[in-house]
C-alpha positions in Angstrom: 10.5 -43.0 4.2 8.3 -45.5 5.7 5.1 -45.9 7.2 4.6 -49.1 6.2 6.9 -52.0 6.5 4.4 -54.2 4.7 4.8 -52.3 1.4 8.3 -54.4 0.2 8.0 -55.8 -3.3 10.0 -58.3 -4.8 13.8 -57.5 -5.2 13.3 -55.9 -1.7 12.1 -52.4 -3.1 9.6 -50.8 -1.3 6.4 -49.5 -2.8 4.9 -47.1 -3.9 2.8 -46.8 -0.6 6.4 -47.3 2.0 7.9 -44.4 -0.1 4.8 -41.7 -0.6 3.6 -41.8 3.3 6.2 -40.7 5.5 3.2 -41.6 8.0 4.8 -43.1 11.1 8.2 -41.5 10.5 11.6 -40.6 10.6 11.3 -39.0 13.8 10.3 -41.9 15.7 13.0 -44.2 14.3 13.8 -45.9 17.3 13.0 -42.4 18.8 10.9 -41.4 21.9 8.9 -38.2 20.5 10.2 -35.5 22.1 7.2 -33.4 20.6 9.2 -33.0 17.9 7.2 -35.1 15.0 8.0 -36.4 12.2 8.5 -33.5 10.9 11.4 -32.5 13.2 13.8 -34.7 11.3 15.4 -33.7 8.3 16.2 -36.5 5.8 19.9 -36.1 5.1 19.6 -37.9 1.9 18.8 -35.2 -1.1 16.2 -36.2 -4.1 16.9 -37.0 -6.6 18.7 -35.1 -9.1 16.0 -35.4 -11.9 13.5 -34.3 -9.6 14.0 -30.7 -9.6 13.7 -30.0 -12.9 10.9 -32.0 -13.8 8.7 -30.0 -11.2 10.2 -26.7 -12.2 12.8 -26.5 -9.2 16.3 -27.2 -8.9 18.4 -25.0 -7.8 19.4 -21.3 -8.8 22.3 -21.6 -11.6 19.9 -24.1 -13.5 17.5 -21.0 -14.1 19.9 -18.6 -15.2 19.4 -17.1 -18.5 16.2 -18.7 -19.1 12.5 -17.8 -19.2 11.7 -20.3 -15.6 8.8 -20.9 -13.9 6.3 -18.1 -14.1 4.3 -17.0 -11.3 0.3 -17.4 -11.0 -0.1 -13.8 -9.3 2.8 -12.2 -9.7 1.9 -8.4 -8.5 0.7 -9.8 -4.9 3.0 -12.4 -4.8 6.2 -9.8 -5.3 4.0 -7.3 -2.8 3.9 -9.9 -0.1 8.1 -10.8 -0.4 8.9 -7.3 0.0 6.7 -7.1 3.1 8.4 -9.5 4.4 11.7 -7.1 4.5 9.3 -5.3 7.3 11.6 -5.4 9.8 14.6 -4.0 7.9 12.7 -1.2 6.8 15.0 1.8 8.4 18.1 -0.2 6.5 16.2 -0.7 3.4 15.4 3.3 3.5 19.4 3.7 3.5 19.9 1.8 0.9 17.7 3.7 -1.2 18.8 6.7 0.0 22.6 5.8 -0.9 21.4 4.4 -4.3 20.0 8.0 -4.6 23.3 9.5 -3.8 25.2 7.1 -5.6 23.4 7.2 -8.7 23.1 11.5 -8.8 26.6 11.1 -8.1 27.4 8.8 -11.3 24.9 10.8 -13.5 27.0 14.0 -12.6 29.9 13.1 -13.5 29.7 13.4 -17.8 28.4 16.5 -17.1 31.9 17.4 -15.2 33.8 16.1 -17.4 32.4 17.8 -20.4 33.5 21.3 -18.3 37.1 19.9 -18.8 36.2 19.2 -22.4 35.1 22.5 -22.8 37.9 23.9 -21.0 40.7 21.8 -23.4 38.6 23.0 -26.6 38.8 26.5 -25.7 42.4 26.5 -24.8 43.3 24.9 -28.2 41.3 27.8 -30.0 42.4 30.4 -28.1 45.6 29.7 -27.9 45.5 30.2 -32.1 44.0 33.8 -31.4 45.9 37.1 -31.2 46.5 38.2 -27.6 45.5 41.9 -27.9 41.5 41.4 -28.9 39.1 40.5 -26.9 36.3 37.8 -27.2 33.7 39.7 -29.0 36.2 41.5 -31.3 37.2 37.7 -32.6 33.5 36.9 -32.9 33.0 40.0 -34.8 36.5 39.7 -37.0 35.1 36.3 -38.2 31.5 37.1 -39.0 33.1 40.2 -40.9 35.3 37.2 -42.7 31.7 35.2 -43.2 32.7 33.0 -41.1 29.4 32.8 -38.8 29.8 29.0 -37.9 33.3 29.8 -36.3 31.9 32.4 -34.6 29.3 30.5 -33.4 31.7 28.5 -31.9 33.4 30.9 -30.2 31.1 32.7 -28.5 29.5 28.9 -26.9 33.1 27.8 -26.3 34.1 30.9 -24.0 37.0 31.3 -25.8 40.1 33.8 -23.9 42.0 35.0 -27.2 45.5 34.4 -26.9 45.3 32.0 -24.0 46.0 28.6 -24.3 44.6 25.7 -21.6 43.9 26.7 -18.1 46.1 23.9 -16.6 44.9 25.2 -13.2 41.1 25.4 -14.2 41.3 22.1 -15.6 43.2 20.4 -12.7 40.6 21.7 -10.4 37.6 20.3 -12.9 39.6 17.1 -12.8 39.8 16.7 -9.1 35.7 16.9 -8.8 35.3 14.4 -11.1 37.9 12.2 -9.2 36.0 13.0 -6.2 32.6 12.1 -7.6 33.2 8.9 -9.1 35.3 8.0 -5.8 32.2 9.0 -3.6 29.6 7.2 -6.0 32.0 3.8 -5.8 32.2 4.1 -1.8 28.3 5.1 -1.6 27.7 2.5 -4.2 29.5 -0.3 -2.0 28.1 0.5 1.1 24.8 0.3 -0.5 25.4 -3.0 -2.0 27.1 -3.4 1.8 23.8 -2.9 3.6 21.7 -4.2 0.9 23.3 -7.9 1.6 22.3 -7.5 5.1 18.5 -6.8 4.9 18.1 -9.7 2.2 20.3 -12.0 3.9 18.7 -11.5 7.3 15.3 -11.7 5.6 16.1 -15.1 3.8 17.0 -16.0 7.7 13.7 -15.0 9.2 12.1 -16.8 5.8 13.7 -20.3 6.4 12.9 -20.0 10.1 9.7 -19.6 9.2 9.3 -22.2 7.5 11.1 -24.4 9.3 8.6 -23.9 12.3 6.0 -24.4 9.9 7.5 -27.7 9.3 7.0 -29.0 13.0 3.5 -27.6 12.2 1.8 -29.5 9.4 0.0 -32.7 9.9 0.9 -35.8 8.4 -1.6 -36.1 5.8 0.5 -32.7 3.7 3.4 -35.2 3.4 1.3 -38.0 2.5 0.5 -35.6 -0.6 4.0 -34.0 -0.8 7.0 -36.2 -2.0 10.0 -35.8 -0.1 11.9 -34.2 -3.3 9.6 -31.6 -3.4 9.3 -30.4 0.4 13.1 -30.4 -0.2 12.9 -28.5 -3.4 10.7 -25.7 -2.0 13.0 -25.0 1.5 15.9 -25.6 -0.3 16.3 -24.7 -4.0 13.4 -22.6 -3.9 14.4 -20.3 -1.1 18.0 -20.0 -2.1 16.4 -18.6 -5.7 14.7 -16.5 -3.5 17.7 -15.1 -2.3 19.3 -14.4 -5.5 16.5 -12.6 -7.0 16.7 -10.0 -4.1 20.4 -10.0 -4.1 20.4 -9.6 -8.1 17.4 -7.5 -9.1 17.0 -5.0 -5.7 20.3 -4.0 -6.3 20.4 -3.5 -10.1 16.9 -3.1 -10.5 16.8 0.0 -8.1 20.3 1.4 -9.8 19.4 0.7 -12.8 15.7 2.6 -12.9 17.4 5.5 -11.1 20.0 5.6 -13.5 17.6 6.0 -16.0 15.6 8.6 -14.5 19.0 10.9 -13.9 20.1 10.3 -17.7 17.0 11.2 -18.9 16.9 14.2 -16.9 20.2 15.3 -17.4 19.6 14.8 -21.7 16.8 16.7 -21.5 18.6 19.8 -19.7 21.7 19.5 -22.2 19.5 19.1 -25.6 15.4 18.1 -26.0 16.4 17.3 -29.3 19.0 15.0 -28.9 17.2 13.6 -25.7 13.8 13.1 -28.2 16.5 11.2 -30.7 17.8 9.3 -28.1 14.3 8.2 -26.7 13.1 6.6 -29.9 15.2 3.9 -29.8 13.4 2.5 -26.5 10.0 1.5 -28.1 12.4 -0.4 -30.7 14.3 -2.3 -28.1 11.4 -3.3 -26.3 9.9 -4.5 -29.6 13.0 -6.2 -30.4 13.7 -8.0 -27.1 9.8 -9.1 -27.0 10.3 -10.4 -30.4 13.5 -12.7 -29.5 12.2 -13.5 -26.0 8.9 -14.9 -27.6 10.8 -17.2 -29.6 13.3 -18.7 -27.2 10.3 -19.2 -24.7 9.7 -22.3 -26.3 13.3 -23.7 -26.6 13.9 -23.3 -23.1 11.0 -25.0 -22.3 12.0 -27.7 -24.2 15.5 -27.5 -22.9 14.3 -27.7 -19.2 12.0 -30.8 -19.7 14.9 -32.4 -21.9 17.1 -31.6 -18.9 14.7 -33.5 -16.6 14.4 -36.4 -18.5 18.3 -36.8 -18.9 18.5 -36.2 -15.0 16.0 -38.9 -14.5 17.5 -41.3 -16.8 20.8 -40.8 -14.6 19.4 -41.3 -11.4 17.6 -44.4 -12.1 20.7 -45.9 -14.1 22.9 -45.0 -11.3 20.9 -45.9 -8.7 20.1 -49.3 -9.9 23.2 -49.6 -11.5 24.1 -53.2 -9.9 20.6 -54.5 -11.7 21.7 -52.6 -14.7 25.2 -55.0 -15.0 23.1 -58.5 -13.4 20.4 -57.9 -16.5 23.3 -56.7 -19.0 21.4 -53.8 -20.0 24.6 -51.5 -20.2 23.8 -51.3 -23.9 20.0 -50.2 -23.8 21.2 -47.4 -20.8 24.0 -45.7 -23.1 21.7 -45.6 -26.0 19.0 -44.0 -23.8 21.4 -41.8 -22.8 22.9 -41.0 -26.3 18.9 -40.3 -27.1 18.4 -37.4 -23.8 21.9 -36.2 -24.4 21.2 -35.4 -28.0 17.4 -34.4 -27.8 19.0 -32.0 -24.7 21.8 -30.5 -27.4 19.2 -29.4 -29.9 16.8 -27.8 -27.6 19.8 -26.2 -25.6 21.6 -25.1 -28.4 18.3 -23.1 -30.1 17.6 -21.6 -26.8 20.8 -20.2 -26.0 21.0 -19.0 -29.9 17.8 -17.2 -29.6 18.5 -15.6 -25.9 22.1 -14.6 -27.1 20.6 -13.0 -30.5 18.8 -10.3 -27.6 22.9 -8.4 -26.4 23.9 -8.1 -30.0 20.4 -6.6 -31.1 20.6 -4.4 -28.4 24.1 -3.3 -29.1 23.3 -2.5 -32.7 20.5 -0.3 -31.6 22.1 1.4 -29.2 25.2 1.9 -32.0 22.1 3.5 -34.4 21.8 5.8 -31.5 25.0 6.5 -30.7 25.7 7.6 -34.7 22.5 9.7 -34.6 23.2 11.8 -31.9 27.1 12.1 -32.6 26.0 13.5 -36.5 23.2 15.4 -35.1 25.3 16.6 -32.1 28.3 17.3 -34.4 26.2 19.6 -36.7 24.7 21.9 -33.4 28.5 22.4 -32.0 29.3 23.6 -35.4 26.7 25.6 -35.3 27.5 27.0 -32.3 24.1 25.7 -30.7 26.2 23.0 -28.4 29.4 23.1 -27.2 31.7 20.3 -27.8 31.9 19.4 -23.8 28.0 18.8 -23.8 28.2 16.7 -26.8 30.5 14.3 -25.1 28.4 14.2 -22.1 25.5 13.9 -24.2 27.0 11.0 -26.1 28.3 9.6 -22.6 24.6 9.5 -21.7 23.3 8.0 -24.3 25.9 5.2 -23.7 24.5 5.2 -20.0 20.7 5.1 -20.9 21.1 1.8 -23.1 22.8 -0.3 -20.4 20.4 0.1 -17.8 17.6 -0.6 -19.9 19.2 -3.9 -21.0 19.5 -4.9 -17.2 16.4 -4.3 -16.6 15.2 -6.0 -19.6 17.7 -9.4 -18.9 16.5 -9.7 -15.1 12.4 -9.8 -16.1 13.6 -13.6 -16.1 15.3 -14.0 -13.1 12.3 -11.6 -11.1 10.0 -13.5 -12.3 11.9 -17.0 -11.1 12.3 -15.7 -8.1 8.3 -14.9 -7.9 7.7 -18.0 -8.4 9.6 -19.4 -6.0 8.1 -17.2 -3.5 4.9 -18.3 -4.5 5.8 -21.8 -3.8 7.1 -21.2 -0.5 3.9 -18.9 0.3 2.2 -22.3 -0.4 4.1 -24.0 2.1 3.4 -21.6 4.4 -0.5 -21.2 4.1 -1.2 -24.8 4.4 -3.1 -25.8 7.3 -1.8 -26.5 10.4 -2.7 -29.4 12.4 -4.5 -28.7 15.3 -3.4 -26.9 18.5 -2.9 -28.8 21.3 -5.6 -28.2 24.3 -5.1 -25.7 26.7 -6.1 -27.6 29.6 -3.8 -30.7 28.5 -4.5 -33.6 30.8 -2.4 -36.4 31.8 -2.2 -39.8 33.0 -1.2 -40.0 36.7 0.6 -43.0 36.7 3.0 -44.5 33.8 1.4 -48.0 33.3 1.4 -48.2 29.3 -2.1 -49.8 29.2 -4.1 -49.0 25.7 -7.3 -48.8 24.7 -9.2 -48.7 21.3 -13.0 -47.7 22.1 -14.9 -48.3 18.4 -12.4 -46.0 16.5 -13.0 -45.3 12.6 -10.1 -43.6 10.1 -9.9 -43.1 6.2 -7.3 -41.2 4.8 -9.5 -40.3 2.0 -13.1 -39.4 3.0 -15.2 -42.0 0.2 -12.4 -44.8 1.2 -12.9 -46.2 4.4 -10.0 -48.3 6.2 -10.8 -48.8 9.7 -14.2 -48.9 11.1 -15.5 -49.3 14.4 -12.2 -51.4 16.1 -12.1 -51.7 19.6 -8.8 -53.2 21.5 -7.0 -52.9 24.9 -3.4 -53.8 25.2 -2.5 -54.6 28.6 0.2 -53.1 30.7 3.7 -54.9 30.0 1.7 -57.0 27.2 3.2 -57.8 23.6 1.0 -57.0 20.9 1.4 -58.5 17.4 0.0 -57.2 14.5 -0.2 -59.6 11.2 -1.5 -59.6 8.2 -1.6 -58.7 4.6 -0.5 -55.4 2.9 -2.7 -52.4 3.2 -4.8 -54.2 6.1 -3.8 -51.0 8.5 -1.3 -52.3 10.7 0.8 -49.6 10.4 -2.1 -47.3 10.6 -3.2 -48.6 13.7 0.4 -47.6 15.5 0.7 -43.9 14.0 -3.2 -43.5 15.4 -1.4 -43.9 18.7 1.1 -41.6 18.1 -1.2 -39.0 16.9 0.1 -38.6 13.1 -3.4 -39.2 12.3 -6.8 -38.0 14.2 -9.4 -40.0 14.3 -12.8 -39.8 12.5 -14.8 -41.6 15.2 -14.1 -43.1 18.8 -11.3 -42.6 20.9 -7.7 -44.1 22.1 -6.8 -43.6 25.8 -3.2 -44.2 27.1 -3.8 -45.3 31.0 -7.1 -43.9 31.2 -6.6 -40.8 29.1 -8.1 -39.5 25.9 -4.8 -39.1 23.8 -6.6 -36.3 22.1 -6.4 -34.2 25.1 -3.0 -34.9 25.6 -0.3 -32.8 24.4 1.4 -34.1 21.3 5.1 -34.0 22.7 3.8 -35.7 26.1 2.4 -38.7 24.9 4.8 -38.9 22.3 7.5 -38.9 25.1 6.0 -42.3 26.4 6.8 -44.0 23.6 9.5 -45.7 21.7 9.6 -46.5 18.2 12.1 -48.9 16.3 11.7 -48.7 12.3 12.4 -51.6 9.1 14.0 -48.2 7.6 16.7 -47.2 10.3 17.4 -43.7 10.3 21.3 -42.2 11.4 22.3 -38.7 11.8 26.2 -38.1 10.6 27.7 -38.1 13.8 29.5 -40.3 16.7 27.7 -44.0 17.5 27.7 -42.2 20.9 25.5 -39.2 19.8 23.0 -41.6 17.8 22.9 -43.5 20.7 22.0 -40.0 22.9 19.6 -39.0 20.6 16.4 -41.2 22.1 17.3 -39.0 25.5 19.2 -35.0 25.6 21.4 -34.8 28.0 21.9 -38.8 28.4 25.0 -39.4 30.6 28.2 -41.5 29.5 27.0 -44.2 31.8 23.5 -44.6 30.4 24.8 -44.5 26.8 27.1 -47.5 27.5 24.6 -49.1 29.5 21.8 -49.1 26.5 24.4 -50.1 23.9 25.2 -53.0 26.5 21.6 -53.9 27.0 21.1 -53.9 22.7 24.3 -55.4 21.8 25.7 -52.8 20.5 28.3 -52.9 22.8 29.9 -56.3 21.4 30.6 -54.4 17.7 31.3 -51.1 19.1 34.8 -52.6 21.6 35.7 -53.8 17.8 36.1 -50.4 16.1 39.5 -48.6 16.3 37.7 -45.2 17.4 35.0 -47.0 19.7 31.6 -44.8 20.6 33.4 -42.1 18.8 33.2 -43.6 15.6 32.1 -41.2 13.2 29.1 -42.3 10.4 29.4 -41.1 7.1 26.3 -39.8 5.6 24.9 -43.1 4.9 26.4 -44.8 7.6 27.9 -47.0 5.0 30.3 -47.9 7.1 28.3 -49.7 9.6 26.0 -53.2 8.6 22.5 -53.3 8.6 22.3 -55.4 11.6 24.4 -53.1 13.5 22.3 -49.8 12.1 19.4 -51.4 13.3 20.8 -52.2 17.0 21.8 -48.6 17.3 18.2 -47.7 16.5 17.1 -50.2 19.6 19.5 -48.7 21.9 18.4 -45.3 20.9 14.8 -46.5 22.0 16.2 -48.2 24.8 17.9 -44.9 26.1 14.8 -43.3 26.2 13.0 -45.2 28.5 9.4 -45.5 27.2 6.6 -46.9 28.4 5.1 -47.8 24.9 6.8 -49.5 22.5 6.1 -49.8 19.1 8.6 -52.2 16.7 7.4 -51.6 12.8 8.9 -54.9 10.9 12.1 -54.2 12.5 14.1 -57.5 11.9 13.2 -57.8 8.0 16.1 -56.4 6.9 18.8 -58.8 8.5 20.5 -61.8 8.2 19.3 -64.9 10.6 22.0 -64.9 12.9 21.9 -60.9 12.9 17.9 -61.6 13.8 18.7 -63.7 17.0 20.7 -60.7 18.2 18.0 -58.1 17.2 15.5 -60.4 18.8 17.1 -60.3 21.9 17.4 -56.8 22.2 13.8 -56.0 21.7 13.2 -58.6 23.9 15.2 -56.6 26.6 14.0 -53.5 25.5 10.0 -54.9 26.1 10.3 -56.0 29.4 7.9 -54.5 31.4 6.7 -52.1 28.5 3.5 -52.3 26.8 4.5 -53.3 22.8 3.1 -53.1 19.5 4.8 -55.3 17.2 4.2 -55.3 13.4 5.9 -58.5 11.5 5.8 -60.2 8.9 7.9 -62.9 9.7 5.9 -64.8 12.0 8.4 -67.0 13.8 9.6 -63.0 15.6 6.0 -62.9 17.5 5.2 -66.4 18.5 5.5 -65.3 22.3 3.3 -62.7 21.9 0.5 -62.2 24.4 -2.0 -61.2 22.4 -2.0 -61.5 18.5 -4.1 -59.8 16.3 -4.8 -60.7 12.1 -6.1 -57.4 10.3 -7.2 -57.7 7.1 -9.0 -54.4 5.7 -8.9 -52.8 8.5 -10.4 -54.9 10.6 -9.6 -57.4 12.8 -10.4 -61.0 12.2 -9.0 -63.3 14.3 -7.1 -62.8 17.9 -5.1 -64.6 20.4 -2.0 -66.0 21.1 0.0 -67.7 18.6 -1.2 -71.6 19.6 -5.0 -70.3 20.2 -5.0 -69.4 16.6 -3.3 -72.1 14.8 -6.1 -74.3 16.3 -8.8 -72.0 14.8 -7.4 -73.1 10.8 -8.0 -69.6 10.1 -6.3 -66.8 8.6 -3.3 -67.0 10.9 -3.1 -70.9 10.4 -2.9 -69.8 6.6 -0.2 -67.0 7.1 1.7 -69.2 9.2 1.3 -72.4 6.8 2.0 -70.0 3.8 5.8 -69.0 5.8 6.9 -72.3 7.0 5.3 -75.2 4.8 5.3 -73.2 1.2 1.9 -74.6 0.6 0.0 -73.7 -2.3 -1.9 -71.1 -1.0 1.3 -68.8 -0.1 0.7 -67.2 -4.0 -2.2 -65.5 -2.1 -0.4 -64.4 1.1 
């Protein structure tokens, strides 16, 4: 973006300066206001790929199995997302309650099924018995045999002598298990059903929020923001939002319920093997803290490597056509070779390390499983368990390890998703720029006259820029604005347009202190035509509309006539409905930059305010652009910032800034006759005299 058409270096790559300060503005390109701002417009360019991931962004897949960005604060930080799910509050109480239901459900059903155990068991042992005793006599008959384990057995398997399986019994034990696994699936979905709408609809509330907090900031946040990074945090970082939600709420809430209802349920069947079963959970969390500590670093190292390759990508690819003029193929593949290989290592020991933390689990949880199947095998022979509880029991176990290792494999991904809360929370506690007044005044008439009374800015407070500058631009007057880089031309326009405030003095547009203006008023009196044109995807005929909602057919065509962008337009197969790719790459830069001056055009303003917008054409493409702002200036008030000094020699009033102030003004043959620093400038264009070096 550009505030500043004076910041082009050599090679016609703009600074450091044009790129930071997106000052003046996409939303002005060309543009009345509207009210909107510059923050109104979202760049459809993304940044760069490297970007991300050396700030710690990028977007969700890129943070998946690895230790990301941690949050500052996380328990307030996590307290203030969820209280953001406010409004959903009666939805998110259902799907707590259905997790409730679900999960009881799931948790009963070992239990159920170790009745049909039971029920098979005693069948195939009583179906061995004679028919003609009864229970107790078997029991007795074996402990009269010495047998006291057997009939152990048989007294906790409810053993019918002489009777084999109770198909019936068994069928009907079968059928409530079908039905409670069915029900916990159905609960289960319609949990995860309405779970997807509370986060989904708070992600929506989120990025309106934000959003409107956009159209809210002053100037001076983006100054200190880069582009790639407002991107990253209402992008990337909101999107990672919504996948911690989706992910951990879900699982998370499952899995700690799950938990609960196994432990409860262990406890009921056996303390003992419940009290086995529960020593294994101070040894995973010992184990996974162990691992996790180690791989912290590699995936640190991963992610930095990963930036560094990005970055080495972007700038090859981006300034690949200097790449092949210098013949530097051979340095960028050996840098490339360098990332790639630095990016193997540090990727490869990460994911070794992470993927060491499943199999350590699984062995654990296999130690468990053998302890309480001996330990459970020796109480059913001993007639202390019966076999139906053991296999519930051993089911249990099975279902208490997996949850834990959930929970334990999404501490990453919550505490991403923190983060990236945290980030946004940022964005949306910065300061505002100040409301507009209540009792907003006006100017009666539409004249476009402008005065400077003895204003002073700074953008930083210890480095001033402009200091006590007075000016009036005259109703249908051209103002010029020369000079060198960083003198505050461009400054001078965006204090007009209110993207700054002032720190002393006041600007009045036809009588009226623009500070008690409403921002999308005086904004709607004026035009602005960019060095950096700015086009939407969309139809010549909608770019065209955009200076003016609701513009008729007529007035489209009759702007585009007025800036030539007629002439070009009758040449293209699909005419005003040509459609511009996301670069408009398919249109010249000439022809970009008419649309831009029949966008202002459309608009009809009575201020007009042209930032270097010829520099970035041919001659003969020039004359035409000249032509059009000359059109588009008639009987406006104008602010024009050039460099090229042969595209303001008709101006009415001229003015040379240097430092922020200015030192010489008049028209363009008043100062040529003073030999002073417009005599120099001019000299420095058109005669290549010595002094141009310092120009």
């Amino acid at each position: 973006m550009t505030t500043s058409s004076e910041g082009n270096g050599a090679n016609g790559v703009n600074t450091t300066k044009a790129v930071n300060t997106t000052k003046a503005g996409e939303a002005a390109n060309g543009v009345s206001g509207n009210g909107a701002g510059p923050a109104a417009v979202v760049p459809k360019r993304l940044p760069p790929a490297g970007a991300e991931a050396r700030r710690g962004g990028g977007p969700p897949w890129m943070t998946a199995g690895m230790p990301a960005e941690k949050s500052m604060n996380f328990g307030p930080s996590a307290k203030r997302l969820l209280r953001r799910m406010y409004p959903e509050r009666w939805l998110a109480a259902a799907v707590l309650a259905l997790a409730v239901a679900s999960v009881t459900l799931m948790v009963l059903g070992p239990r159920i099924l170790g009745r049909a155990t039971n029920l098979i068991f005693g069948g195939f042992i009583g179906r061995n018995l004679p028919a003609n005793i009864t229970l107790d006599q078997a029991v007795a008959a074996a402990r009269a045999r010495g047998d006291n384990n057997f009939a152990s057995l048989l007294r906790s398997s409810h053993v019918v002598p002489g009777q084999g399986i109770d198909m019936g019994a068994l069928g009907h034990v079968l059928l409530i298990a079908l039905f409670v696994y069915v029900a916990a699936s159905v609960l289960s979905w319609l949990q995860g059903y309405l779970l997807n709408g509370v986060v989904q609809r708070t992600i929506l509330r989120l990025r309106g929020d934000v959003e409107a907090k956009l159209h809210r900031l002053p100037l001076p946040y983006f100054d200190k923001q880069s582009k790639g990074e407002v991107l990253s945090r209402v992008t990337n970082d909101i999107d990672n939002i919504s996948l911690t939600l989706q992910q951990t709420m879900s699982q998370l809430l499952t899995s700690l319920l799950t938990v609960v209802g196994v432990v409860t349920m262990m406890f009921l069947i056996s303390p003992l093997l419940a009290l086995i079963a529960l020593v294994t959970i101070p040894l995973s969390m010992v184990v996974t803290k162990q691992i996790a500590k180690r791989s912290q670093s590699q995936f640190v190292a991963q992610w930095k490597h990963t930036g560094a390759l990005n970055g080495h990508i972007e700038e090859s690819f981006t300034g690949h056509e200097l790449v092949k003029v210098f013949g530097r193929q051979r340095e960028v593949e050996e840098a490339f070779a360098e990332h790639n290989e630095e990016l193997f290592r540090a990727s490869f020991g990460a994911q070794f390390v992470s993927g060491i933390i499943m199999p350590a689990m699984m062995f654990i949880g296999n130690l468990n499983y053998v302890a309480v199947a001996v330990v459970g095998g020796l109480r059913v022979a001993s007639g202390s368990m019966s076999l139906g509880d053991v296999q519930a029991f051993i089911q249990y176990s099975r279902q208490f390890t997996q949850p834990l290792t959930q929970v334990a494999s999404m501490a990453n991904l919550l505490q991403s998703g923190v983060a990236s809360a945290e980030r946004v929370f940022d964005l949306l506690d910065s300061p505002e720029q100040s409301a507009d007044p209540v009792d907003a005044q006006r100017p009666t008439e539409r004249r476009g006259r402008v005065e400077f009374e003895h204003i002073s800015f700074r953008y930083e407070p210890d480095a001033p820029l402009i200091d006590d500058l007075s000016l009036v631009a005259d109703p249908g007057h051209t103002v010029a604005i020369v000079g060198p880089t960083g003198a505050g031309k461009t400054t001078l326009v965006n204090l007009v347009m209110r993207f700054y405030e002032l720190d002393g003095g006041r600007i009045t547009l036809d009588g009226v202190d623009i500070a008690k203006m409403r921002r999308n008023e005086l904004r709607g009196e004026i035009g602005m035509v960019l060095q950096d044109t700015w086009l939407f995807g969309g139809t010549i005929r909608d770019n065209i509309a955009y200076g003016r909602p609701g513009a008729t057919e007529e007035e489209v065509i009759e702007a585009a006539q007025a800036s030539y962008v007629d002439r070009f337009v009758q040449s293209l197969p699909d005419g005003y409905d040509t459609v511009l790719d996301e670069e408009s790459s398919n249109l010249s830069a000439g022809q970009k930059q008419l649309i831009t001056i029949a966008r202002a055009f459309i608009a009809q303003p009575s201020l007009l305010i042209l930032d270097e917008a010829t520099s970035a054409v041919d001659t003969r493409t020039e004359l035409l652009v000249q032509h059009a702002m000359a059109a588009l200036r008639a009987n406006r008030t104008s602010f024009v910032i050039a460099h090229r000094l042969s595209t303001i020699r008709d101006a009415d009033l001229i003015l040379v800034m240097e430092a922020g102030r200015i030192v010489e003004q008049g028209n363009h043959t008043e100062l040529l006759a003073r030999h002073g620093a417009y005599e120099r400038l001019y000299r420095a264009q058109f005669n290549q005299e010595p002094e141009a070096a310092g120009v």
